[in-house]
C-alpha positions in Angstrom: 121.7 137.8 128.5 121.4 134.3 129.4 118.0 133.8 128.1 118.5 135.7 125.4 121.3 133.6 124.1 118.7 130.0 125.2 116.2 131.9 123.1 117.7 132.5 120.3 119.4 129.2 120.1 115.7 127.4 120.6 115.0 129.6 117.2 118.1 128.0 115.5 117.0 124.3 116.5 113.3 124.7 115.4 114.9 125.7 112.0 116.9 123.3 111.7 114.5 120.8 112.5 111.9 122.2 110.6 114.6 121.9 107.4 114.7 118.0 108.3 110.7 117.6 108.1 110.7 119.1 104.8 113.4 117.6 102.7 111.9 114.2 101.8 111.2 114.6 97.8 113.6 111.7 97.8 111.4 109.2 99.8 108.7 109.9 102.7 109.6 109.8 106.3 109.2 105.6 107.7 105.4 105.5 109.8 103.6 107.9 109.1 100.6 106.2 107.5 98.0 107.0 110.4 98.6 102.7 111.0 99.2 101.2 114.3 102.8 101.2 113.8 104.4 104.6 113.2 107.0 106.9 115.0 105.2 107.7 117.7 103.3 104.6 118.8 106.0 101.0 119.0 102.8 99.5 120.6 101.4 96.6 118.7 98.0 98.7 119.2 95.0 99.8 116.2 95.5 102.0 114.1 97.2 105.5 114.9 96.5 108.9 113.9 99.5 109.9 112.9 100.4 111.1 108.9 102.7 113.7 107.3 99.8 116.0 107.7 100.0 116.5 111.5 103.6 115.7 112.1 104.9 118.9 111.1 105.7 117.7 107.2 102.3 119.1 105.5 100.2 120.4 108.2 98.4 123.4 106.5 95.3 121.1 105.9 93.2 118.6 107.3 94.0 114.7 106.0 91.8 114.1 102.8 91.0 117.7 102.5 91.9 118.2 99.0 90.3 118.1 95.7 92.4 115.0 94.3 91.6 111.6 94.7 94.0 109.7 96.0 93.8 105.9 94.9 94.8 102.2 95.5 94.8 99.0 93.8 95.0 95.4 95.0 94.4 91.9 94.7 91.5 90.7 97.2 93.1 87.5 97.7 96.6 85.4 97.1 98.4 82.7 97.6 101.1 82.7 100.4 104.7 83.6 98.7 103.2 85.2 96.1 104.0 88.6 94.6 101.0 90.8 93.7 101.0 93.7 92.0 100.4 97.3 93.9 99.6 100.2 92.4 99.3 103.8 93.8 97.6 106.8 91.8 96.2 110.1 91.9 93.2 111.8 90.2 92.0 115.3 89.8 95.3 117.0 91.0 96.2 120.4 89.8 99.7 120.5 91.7 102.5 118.9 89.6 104.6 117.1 92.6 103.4 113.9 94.5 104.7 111.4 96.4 103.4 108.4 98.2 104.2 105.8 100.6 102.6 102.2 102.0 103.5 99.3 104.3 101.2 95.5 105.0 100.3 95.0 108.4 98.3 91.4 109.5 96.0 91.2 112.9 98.6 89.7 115.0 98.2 91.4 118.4 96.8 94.5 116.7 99.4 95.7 114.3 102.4 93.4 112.5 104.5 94.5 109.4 104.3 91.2 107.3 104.8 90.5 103.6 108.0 92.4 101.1 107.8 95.3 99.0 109.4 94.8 95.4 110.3 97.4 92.9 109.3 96.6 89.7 112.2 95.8 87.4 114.6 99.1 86.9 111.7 101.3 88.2 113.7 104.7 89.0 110.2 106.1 90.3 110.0 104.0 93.8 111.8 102.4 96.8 111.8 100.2 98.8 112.9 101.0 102.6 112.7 99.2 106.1 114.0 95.6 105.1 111.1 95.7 102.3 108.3 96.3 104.7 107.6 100.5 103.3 107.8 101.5 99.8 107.9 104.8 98.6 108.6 107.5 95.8 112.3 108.7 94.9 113.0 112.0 93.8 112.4 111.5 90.7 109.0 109.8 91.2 107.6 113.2 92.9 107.1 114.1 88.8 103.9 111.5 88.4 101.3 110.5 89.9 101.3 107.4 89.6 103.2 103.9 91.2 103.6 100.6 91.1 105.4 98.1 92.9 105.5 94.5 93.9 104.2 93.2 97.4 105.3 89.6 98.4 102.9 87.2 100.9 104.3 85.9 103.7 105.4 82.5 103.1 102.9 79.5 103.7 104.4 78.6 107.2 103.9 81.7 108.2 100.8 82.5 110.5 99.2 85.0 109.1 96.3 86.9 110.6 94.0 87.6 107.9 93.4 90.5 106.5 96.0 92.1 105.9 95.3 95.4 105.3 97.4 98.2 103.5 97.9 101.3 104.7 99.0 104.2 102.0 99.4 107.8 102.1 99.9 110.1 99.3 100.9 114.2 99.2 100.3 116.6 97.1 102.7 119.0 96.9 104.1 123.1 95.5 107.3 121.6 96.2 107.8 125.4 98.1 110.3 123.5 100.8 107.6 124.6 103.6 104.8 122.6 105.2 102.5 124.8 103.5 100.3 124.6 100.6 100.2 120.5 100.7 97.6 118.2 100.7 97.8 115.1 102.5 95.7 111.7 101.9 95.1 108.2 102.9 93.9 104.9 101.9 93.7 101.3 102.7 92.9 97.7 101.4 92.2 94.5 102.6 93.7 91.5 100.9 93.4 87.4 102.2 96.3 85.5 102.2 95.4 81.2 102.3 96.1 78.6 99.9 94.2 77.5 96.9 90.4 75.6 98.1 90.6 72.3 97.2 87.6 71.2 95.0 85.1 68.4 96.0 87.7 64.8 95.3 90.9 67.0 94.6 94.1 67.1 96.8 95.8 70.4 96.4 99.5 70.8 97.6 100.1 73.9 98.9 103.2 75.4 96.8 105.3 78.2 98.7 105.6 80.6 95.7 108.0 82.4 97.3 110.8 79.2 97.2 109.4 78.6 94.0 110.6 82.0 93.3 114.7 81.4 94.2 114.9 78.7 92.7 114.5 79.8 89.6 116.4 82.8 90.4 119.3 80.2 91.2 118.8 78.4 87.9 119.4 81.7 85.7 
């Protein structure tokens, strides 16, 4: 009777939990981008394997499986405290939910979260999460296939340890509330972060955009 009663509640839990993987059409679930710094791996260590597609979320398929192409866009260099644009897409997709979700990490002892995600103005389509370092679709976002959002440099005396390199990964989804059925991608970029080269008889004053930034927020 005894293990019975253990077994049946081990069925309850697994449900439950199961529930909890699956319910994240309003944002994804924070590391799981198969970079060095996700749920199970604290370690400043290279790059993990772990994604939504083997953490129980979408695990029908293999990561980058599917027919879509699964894109994204970035500056190759900037400026430190500046805010480039970032923007996340998919191609050749049949399925008519998505979501996506990306973090910045430098070379620091492996893997470091630098750098702030921005929404864009009154976007209702993305988030950011984590003190700015993820940013991901809402629940209405899951409708497109396409993002964009802002990504801020670390400030110039920061030490940065170029690249940095972004780490995004994007579903494809039925939207059936089970792990089945969903495609699961990744993709990365590498973007330099240094000041402006002085040309041959020119002194150049490096300018931290990012204070450049509040202050004119603190003029308006």
């Amino acid at each position: 009777m005894r293990l019975r009663s253990v077994f049946l509640l081990c069925i309850l839990l697994s449900i439950v939990f199961c529930k909890a993987l699956y319910a994240h059409s309003d944002g994804a679930p924070l590391n799981c981008m198969g970079s060095g710094f996700d749920r199970f791996n604290w370690l400043f260590a290279t790059p993990g394997a772990y994604t939504c597609g083997n953490l129980g979320c979408h695990s029908q398929y293999p990561v980058n499986s599917g027919k879509g192409k699964f894109m994204l866009f970035v500056l190759d260099t900037c400026e430190p405290g500046e805010a480039v644009d970032v923007l996340v897409s998919f191609k050749k997709t049949d399925m008519d939910f998505h979501g996506f979700q990306i973090t910045a990490q430098d070379r620091y002892y492996g893997n470091r979260l630098v750098g702030t995600f921005i929404n864009v103005g009154d976007d209702e389509n993305t988030q950011v999460e984590g003190g700015g370092r993820f940013a991901t679709h809402t629940k209405k976002g899951t409708q497109q296939k396409f993002w964009h959002v802002k990504w801020q440099a670390p400030p110039a005396d920061f030490f940065t340890a170029n690249p940095v390199r972004f780490y995004a990964m994007g579903v494809e989804s039925n939207n059936d509330d089970t792990s089945m059925g969903d495609y699961v991608y990744t993709a990365t970029r590498l973007i330099v972060v240094e000041p402006k080269k002085a040309k041959k008889g020119q002194n150049i004053r490096v300018i931290d955009k990012s204070k450049e930034h509040s202050k004119k927020e603190g003029k308006e």
